[in-house]
Chimera marker file (.cmm) of the C-alpha trace (Angstrom):
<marker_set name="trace">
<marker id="1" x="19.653" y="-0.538" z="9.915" r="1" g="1" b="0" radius="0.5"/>
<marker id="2" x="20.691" y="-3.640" z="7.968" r="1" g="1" b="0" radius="0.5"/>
<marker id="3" x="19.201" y="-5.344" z="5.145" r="1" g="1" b="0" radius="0.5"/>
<marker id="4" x="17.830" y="-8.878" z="6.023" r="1" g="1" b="0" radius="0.5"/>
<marker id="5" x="18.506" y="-11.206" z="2.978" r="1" g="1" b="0" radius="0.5"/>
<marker id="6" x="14.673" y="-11.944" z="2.241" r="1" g="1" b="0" radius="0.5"/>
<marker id="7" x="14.468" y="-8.118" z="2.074" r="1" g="1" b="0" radius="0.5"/>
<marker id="8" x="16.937" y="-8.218" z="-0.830" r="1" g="1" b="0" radius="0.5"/>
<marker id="9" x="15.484" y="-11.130" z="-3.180" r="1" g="1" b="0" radius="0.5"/>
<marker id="10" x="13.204" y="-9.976" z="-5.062" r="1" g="1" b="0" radius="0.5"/>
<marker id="11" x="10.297" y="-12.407" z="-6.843" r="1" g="1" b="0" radius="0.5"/>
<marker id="12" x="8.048" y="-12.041" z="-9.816" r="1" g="1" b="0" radius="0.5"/>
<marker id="13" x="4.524" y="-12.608" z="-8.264" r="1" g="1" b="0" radius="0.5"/>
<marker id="14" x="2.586" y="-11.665" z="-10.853" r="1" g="1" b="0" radius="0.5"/>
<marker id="15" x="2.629" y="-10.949" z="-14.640" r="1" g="1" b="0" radius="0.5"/>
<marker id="16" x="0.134" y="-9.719" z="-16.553" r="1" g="1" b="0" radius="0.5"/>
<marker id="17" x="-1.505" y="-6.515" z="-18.779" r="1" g="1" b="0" radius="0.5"/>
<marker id="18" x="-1.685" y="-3.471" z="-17.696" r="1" g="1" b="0" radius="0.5"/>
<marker id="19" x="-4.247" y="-2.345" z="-16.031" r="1" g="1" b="0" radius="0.5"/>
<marker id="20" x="-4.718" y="-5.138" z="-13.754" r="1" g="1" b="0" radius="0.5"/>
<marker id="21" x="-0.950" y="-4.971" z="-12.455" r="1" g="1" b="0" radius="0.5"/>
<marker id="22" x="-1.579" y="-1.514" z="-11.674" r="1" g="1" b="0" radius="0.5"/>
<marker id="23" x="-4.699" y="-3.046" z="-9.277" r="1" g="1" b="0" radius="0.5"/>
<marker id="24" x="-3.039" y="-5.517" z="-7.623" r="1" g="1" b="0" radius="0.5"/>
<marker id="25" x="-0.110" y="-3.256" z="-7.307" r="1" g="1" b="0" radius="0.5"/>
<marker id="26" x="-2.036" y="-0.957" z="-5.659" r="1" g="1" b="0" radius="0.5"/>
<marker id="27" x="-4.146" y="-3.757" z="-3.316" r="1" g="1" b="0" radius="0.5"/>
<marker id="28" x="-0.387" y="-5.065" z="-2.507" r="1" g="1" b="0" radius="0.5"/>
<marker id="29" x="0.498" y="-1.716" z="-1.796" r="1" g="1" b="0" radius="0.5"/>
<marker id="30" x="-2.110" y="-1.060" z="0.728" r="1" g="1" b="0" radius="0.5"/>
<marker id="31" x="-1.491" y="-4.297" z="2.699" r="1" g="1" b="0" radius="0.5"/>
<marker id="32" x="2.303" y="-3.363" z="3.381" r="1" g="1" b="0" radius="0.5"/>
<marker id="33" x="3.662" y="-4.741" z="0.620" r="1" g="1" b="0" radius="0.5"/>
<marker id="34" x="6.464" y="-3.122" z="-0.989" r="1" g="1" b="0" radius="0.5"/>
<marker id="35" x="5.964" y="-3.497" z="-5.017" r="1" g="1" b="0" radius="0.5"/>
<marker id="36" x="8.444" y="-3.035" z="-7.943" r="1" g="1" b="0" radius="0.5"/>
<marker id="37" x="6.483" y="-2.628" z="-11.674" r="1" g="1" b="0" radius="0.5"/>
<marker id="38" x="8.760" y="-4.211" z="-14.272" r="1" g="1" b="0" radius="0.5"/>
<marker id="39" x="7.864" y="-2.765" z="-17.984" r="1" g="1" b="0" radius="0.5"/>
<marker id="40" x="4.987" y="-0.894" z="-16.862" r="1" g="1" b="0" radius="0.5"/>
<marker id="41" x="5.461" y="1.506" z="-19.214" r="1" g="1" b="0" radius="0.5"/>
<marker id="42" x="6.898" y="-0.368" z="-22.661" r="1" g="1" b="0" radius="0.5"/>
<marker id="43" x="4.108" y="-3.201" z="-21.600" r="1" g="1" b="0" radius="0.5"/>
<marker id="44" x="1.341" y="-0.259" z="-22.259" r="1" g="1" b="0" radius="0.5"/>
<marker id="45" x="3.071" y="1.196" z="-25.341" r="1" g="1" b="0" radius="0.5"/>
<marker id="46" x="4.331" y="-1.868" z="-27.202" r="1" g="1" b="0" radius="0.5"/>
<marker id="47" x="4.084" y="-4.831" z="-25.003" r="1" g="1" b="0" radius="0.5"/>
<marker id="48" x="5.153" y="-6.879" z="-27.894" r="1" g="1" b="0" radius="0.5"/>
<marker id="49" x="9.069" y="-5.879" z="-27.141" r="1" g="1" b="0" radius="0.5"/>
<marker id="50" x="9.209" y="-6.860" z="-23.302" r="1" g="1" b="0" radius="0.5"/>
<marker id="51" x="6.453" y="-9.865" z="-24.160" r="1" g="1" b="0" radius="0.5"/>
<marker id="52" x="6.149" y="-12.748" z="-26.757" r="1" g="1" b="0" radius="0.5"/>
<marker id="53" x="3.183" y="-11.661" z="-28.510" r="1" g="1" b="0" radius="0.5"/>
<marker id="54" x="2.423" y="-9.053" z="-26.440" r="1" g="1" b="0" radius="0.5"/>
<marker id="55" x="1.024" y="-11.520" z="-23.929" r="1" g="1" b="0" radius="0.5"/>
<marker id="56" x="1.127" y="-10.596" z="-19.947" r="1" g="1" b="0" radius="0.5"/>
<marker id="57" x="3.751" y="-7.564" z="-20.303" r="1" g="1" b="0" radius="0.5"/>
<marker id="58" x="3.778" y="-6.360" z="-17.046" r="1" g="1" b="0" radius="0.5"/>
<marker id="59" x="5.422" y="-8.056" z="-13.936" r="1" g="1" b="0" radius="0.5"/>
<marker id="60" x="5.445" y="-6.917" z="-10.371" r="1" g="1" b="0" radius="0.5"/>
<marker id="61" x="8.182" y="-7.835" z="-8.225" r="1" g="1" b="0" radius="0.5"/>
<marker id="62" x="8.020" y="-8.550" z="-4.563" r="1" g="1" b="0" radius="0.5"/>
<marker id="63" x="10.428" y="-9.588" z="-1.588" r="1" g="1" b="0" radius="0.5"/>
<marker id="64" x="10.327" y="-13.453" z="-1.157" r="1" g="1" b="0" radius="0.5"/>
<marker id="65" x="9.171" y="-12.694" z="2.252" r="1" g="1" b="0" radius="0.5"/>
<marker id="66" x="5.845" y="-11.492" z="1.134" r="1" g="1" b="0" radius="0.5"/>
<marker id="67" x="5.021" y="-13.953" z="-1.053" r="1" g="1" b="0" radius="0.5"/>
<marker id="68" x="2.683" y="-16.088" z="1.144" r="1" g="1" b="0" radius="0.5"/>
<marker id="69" x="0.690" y="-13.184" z="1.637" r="1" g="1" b="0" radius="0.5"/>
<marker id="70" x="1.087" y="-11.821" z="-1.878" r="1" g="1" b="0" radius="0.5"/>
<marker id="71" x="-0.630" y="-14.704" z="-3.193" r="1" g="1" b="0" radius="0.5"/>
<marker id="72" x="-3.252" y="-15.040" z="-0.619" r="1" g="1" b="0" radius="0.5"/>
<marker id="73" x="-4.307" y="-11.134" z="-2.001" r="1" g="1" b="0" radius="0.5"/>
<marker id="74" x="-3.855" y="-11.558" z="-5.576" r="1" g="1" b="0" radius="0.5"/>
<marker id="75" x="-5.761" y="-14.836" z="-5.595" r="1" g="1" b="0" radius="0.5"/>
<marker id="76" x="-8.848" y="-13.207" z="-4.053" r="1" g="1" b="0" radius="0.5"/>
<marker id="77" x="-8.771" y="-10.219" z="-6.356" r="1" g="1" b="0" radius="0.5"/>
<marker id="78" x="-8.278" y="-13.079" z="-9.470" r="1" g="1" b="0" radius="0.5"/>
<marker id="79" x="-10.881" y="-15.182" z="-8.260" r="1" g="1" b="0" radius="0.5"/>
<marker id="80" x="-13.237" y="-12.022" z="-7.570" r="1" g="1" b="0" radius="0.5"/>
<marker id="81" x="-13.052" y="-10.984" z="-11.520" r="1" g="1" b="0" radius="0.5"/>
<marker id="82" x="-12.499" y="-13.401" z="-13.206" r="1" g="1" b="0" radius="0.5"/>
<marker id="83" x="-9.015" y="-13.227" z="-14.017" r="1" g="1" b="0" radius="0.5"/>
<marker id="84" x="-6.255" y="-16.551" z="-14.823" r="1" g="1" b="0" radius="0.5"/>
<marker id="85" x="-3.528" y="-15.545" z="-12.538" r="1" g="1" b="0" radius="0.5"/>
<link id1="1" id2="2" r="1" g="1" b="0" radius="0.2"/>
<link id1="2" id2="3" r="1" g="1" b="0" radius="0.2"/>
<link id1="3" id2="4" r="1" g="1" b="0" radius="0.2"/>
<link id1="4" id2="5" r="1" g="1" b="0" radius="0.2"/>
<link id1="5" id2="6" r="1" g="1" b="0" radius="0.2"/>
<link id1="6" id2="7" r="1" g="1" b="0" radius="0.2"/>
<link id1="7" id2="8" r="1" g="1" b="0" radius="0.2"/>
<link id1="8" id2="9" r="1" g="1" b="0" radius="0.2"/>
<link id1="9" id2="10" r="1" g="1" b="0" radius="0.2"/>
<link id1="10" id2="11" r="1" g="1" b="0" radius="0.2"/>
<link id1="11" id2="12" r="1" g="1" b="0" radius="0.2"/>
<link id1="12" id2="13" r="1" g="1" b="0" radius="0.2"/>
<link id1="13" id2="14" r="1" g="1" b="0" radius="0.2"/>
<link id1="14" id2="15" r="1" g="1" b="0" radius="0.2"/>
<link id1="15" id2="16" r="1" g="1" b="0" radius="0.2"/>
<link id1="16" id2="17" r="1" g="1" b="0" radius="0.2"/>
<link id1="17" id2="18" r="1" g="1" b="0" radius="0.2"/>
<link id1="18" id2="19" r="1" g="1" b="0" radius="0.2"/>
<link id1="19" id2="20" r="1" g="1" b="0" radius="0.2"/>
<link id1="20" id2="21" r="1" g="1" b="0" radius="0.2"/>
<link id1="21" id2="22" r="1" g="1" b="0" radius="0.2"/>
<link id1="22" id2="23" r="1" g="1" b="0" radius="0.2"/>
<link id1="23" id2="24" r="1" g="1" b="0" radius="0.2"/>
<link id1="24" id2="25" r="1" g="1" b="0" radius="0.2"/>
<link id1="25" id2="26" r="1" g="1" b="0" radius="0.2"/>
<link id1="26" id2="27" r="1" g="1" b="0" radius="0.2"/>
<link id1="27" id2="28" r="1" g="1" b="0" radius="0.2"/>
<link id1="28" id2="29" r="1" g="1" b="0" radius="0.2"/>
<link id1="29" id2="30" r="1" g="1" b="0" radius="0.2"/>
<link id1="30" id2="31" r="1" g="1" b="0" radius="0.2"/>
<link id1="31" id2="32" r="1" g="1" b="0" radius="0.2"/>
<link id1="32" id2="33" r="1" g="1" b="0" radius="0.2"/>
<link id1="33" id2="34" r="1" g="1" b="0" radius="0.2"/>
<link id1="34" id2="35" r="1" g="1" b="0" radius="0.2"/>
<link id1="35" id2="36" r="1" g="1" b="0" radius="0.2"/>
<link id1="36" id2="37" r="1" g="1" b="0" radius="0.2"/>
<link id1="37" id2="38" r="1" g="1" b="0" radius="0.2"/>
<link id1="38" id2="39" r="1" g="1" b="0" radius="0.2"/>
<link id1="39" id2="40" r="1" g="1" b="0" radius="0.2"/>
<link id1="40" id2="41" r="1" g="1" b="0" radius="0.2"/>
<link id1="41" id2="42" r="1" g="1" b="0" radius="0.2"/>
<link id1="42" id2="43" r="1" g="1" b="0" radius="0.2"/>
<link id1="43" id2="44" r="1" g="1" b="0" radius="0.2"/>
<link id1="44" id2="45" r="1" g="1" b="0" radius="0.2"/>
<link id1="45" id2="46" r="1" g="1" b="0" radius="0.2"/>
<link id1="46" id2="47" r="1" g="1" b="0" radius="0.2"/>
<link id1="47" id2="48" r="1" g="1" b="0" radius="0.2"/>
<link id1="48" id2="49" r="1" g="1" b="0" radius="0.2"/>
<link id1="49" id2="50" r="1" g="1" b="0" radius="0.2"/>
<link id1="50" id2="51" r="1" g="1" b="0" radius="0.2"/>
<link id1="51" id2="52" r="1" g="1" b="0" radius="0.2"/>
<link id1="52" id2="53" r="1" g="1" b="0" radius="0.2"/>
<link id1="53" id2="54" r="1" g="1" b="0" radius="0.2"/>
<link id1="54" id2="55" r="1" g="1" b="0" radius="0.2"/>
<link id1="55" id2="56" r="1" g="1" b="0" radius="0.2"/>
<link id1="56" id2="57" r="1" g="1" b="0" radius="0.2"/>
<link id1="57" id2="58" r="1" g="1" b="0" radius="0.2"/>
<link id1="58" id2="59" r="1" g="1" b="0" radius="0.2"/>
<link id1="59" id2="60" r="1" g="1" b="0" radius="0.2"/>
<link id1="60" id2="61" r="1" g="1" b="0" radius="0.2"/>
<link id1="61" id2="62" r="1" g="1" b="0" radius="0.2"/>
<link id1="62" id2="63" r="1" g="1" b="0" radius="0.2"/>
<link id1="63" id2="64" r="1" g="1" b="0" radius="0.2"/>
<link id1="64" id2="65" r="1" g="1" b="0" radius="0.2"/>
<link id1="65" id2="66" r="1" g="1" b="0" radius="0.2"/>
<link id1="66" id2="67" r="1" g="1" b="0" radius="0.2"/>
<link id1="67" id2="68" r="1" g="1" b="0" radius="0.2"/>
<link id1="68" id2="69" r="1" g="1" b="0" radius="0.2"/>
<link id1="69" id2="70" r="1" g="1" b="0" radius="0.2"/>
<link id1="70" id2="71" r="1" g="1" b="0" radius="0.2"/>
<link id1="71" id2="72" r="1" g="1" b="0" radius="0.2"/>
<link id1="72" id2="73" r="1" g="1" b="0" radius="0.2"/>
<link id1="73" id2="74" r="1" g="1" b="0" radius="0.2"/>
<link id1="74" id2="75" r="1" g="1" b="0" radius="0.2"/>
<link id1="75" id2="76" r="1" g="1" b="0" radius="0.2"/>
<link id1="76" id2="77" r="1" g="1" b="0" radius="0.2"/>
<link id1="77" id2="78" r="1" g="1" b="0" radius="0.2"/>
<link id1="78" id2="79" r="1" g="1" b="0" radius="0.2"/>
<link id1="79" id2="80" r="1" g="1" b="0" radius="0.2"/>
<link id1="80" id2="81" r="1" g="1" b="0" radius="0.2"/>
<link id1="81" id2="82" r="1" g="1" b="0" radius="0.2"/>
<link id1="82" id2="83" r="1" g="1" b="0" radius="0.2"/>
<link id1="83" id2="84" r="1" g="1" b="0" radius="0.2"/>
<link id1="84" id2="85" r="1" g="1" b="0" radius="0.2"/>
</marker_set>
């Protein structure tokens, strides 16, 4: 099986703290979306060395060819709590 290009670039779709990049990472998840956490773990111990000020730490990466419906899913789950995506 061979890679298709799209399957290779991968996009920051989201950035944010913690605990709500585990969420969508999880609601991504479930809708057959493959997602890669970038400084999950330094972003929840000292998010002020991955993070200016410690602001929005965690990133989740995504294939560009999920990002139309990446969006769609984060933006309900944003506008559902609240959140500034």
């Amino acid at each position: 099986m061979t890679a298709n290009k799209d399957d290779l670039n991968l996009i920051v779709i989201y950035s944010g703290n913690p605990i709500d990049s585990e969420i969508i990472k999880d609601i991504l998840t479930e809708n057959g979306i493959a997602v890669n956490i970038k400084n999950g773990l330094m972003g929840t111990i000292a998010p002020w060395h991955v993070s200016a000020g410690g602001v929005a730490p965690v990133e989740l990466e995504i294939s560009v060819r999920d990002k139309e419906k990446a969006l769609r899913l984060i933006n309900e789950f944003t506008k559902g709590n609240g959140i500034k995506s």
